[in-house]
C-alpha positions as CSV (number, residue, x, y, z in Angstrom):
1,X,96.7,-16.7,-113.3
2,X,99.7,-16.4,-111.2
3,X,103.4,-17.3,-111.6
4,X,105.9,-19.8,-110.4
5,X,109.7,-19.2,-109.5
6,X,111.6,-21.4,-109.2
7,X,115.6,-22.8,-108.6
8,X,117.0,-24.9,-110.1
9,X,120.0,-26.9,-109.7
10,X,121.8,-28.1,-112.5
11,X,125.3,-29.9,-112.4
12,X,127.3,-30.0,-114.9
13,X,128.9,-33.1,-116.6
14,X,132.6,-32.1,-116.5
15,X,134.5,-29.5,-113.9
16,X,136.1,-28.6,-117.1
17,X,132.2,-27.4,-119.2
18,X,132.2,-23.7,-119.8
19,X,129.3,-22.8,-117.7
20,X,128.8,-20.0,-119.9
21,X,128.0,-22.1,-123.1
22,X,125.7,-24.2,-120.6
23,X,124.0,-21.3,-119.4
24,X,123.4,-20.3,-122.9
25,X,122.0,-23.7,-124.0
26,X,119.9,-24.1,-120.7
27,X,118.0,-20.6,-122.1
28,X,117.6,-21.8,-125.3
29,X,116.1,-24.6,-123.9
30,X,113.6,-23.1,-122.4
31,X,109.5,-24.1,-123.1
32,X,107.5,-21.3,-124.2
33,X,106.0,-18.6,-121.5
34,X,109.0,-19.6,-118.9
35,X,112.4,-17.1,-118.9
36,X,115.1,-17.0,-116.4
37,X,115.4,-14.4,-114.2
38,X,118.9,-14.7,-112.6
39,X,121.8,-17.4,-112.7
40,X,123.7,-18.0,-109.6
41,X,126.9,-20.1,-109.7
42,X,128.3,-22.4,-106.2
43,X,131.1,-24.0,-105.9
44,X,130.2,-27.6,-105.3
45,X,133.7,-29.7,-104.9
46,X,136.5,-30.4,-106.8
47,X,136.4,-27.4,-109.0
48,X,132.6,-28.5,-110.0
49,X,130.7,-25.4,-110.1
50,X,126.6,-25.8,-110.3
51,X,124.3,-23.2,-112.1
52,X,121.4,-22.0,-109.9
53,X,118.8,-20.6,-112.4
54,X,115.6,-19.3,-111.2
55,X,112.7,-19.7,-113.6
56,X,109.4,-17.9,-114.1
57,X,106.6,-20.2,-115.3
58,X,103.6,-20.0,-115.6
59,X,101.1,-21.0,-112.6
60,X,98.7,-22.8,-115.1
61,X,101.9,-24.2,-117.1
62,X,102.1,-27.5,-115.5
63,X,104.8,-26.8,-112.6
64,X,108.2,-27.2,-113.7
65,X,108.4,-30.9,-114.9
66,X,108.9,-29.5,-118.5
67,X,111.7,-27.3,-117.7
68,X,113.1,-29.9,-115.5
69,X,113.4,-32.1,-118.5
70,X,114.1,-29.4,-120.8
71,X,117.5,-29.1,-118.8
72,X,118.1,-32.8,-118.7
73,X,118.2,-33.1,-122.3
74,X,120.8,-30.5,-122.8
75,X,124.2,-31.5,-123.8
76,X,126.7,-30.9,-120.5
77,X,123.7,-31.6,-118.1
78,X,124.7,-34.1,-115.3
79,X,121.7,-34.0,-113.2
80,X,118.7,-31.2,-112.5
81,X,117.2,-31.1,-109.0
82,X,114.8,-28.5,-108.1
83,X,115.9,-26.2,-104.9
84,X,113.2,-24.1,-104.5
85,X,109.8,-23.2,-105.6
86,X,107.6,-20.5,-104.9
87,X,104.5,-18.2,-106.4
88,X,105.2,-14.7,-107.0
């Protein structure tokens, strides 16, 4: 069975959230078998700042609804979109 990677976007709620925390919450988050390989960080507009994590999942794992709504739920989350998928 093969893999999935894929971005994510994630906005926070606030311009002032401490994207570090959130990055730290959105790992813990995480369902089993899927890990982040990489954050990247772009300045949206007034001082907002989205994370850009790319997750590995599992091919057989459903996609990534689960980590899409994993993310939601965290506290600091304004929306999740996904930006990208591929197999690897």
């Amino acid at each position: 069975m093969g893999k999935v990677a894929a971005k994510i976007k994630v906005m926070p709620d606030s311009p002032e959230m401490d994207l570090d925390a959130l990055q730290e919450r959105l790992e813990s988050a995480l369902p089993e078998g899927a890990k982040i390989n990489g954050v990247e960080r772009e300045e949206v507009a007034f001082g907002l700042t989205a994370l850009y994590p790319t997750v590995i999942v599992p091919d057989g794992a459903g996609g990534t609804e689960t980590v899409e709504e994993n993310f939601a739920d965290v506290e600091g989350v304004e929306s999740v979109d996904v930006d990208n998928v591929g197999r690897i």
